[in-house]
Backbone bond lengths (Angstrom), bond angles and torsions (degrees), N, CA, C in turn:
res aa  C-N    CA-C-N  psi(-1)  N-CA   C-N-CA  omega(-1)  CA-C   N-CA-C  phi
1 X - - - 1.448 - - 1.527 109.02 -
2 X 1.150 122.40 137.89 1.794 121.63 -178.97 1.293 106.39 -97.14
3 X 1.105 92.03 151.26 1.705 106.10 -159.74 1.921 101.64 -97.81
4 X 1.284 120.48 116.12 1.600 120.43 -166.32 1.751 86.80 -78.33
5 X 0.966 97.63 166.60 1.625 132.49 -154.49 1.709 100.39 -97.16
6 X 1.056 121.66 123.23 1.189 139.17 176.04 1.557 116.63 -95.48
7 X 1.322 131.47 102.13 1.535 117.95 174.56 1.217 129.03 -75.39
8 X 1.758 89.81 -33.54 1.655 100.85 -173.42 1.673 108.27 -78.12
9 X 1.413 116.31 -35.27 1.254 121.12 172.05 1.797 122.98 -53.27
10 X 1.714 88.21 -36.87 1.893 104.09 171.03 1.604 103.40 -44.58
11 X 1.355 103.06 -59.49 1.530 122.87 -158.52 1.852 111.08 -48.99
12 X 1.566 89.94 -53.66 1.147 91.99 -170.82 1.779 123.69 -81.69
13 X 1.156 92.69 -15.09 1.665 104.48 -179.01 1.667 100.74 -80.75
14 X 1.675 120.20 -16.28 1.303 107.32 168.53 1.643 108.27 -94.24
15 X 0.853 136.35 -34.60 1.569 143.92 148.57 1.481 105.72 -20.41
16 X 1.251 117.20 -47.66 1.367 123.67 -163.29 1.920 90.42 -85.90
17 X 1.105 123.08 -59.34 1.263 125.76 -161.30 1.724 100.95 -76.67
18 X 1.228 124.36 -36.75 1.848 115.84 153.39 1.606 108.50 -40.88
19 X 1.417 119.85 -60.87 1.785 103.57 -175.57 1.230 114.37 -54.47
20 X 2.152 131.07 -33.39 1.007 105.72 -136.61 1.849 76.59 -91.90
21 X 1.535 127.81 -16.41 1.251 122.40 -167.59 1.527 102.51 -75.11
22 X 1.139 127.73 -22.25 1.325 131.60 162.31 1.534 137.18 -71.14
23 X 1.218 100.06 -15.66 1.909 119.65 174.23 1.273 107.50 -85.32
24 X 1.317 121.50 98.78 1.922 147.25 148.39 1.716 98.63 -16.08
25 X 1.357 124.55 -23.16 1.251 92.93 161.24 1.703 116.07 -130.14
26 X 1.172 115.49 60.25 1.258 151.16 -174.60 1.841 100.60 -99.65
27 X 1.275 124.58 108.78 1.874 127.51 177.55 1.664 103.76 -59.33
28 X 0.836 80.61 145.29 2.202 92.23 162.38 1.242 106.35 -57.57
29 X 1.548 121.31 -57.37 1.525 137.37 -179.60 1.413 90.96 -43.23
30 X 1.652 126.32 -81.21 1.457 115.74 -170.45 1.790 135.29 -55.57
31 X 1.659 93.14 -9.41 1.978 105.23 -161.11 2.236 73.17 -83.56
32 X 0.921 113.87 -37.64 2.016 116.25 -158.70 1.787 86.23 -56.94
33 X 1.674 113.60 -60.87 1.371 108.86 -173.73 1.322 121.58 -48.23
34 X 1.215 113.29 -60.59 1.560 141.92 154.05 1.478 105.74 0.80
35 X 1.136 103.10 -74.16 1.517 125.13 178.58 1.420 114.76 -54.79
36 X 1.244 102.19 -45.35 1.816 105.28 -165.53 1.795 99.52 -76.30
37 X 1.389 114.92 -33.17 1.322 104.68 174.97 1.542 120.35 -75.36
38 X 1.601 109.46 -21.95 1.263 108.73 161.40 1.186 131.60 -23.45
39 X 1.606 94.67 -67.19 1.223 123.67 -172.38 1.590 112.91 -54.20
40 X 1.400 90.05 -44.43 1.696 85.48 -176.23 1.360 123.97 -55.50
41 X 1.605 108.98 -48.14 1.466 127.75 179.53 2.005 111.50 -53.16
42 X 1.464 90.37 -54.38 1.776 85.74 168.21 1.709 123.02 -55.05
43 X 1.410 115.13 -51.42 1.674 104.87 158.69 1.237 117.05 -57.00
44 X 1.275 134.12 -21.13 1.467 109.49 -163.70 2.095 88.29 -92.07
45 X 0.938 106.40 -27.32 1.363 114.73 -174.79 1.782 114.33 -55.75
46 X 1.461 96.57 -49.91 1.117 103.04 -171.99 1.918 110.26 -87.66
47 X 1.237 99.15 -15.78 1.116 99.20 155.23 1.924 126.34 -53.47
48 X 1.429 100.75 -58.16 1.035 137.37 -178.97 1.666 102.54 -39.60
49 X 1.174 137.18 -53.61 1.194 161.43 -99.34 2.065 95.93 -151.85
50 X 1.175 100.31 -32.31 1.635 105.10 -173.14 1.455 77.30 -69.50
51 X 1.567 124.12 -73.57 1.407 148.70 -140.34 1.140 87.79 -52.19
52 X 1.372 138.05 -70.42 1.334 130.92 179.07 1.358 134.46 -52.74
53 X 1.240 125.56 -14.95 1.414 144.60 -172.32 2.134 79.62 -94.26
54 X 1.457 131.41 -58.45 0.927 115.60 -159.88 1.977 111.84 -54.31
55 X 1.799 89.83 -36.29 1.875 92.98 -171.37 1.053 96.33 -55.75
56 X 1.556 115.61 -48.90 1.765 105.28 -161.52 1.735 109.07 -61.49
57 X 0.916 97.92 -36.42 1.622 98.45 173.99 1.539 108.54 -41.61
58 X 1.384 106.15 -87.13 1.299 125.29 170.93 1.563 123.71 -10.62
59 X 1.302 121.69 -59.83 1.120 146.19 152.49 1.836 135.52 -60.06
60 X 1.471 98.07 -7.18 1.445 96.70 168.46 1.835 99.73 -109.89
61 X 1.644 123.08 -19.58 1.118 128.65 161.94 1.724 128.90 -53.68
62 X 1.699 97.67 -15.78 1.318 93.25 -170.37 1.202 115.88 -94.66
C-alpha cells in the first residue's frame, strides 16, 4: 500500500531536525544523518509543492 505524502508532517519533522542540528550537544555523526534526512524531506517537499502548482495550473488553463 503507498503511503500518501504528508506536508505538514514534512514541515515539522524538519523543524524538529533544525533544533536537534542546532543543540551544542548534538554528535557530528548524528548532525551528517540529520542532514541527509533533511535533504530528503526538502525533495519530497518540493516535489510535493511542484504537483500542486502543476493542478493549479491545469485548472486555471481550463
Amino acid at each position: 500500500m503507498k503511503e500518501t505524502f504528508d506536508y505538514a508532517k514534512a514541515v515539522e519533522e524538519l523543524e524538529a531536525i533544525a533544533a536537534k542540528v542546532e543543540d551544542p550537544q548534538t554528535g557530528i555523526g548524528d548532525i551528517d544523518r540529520y542532514i541527509k534526512r533533511s535533504e530528503e524531506l526538502i525533495a519530497a517537499c518540493r516535489a510535493y509543492l511542484r504537483g500542486a502548482r502543476e493542478k493549479l495550473d491545469a485548472m486555471d488553463n481550463q
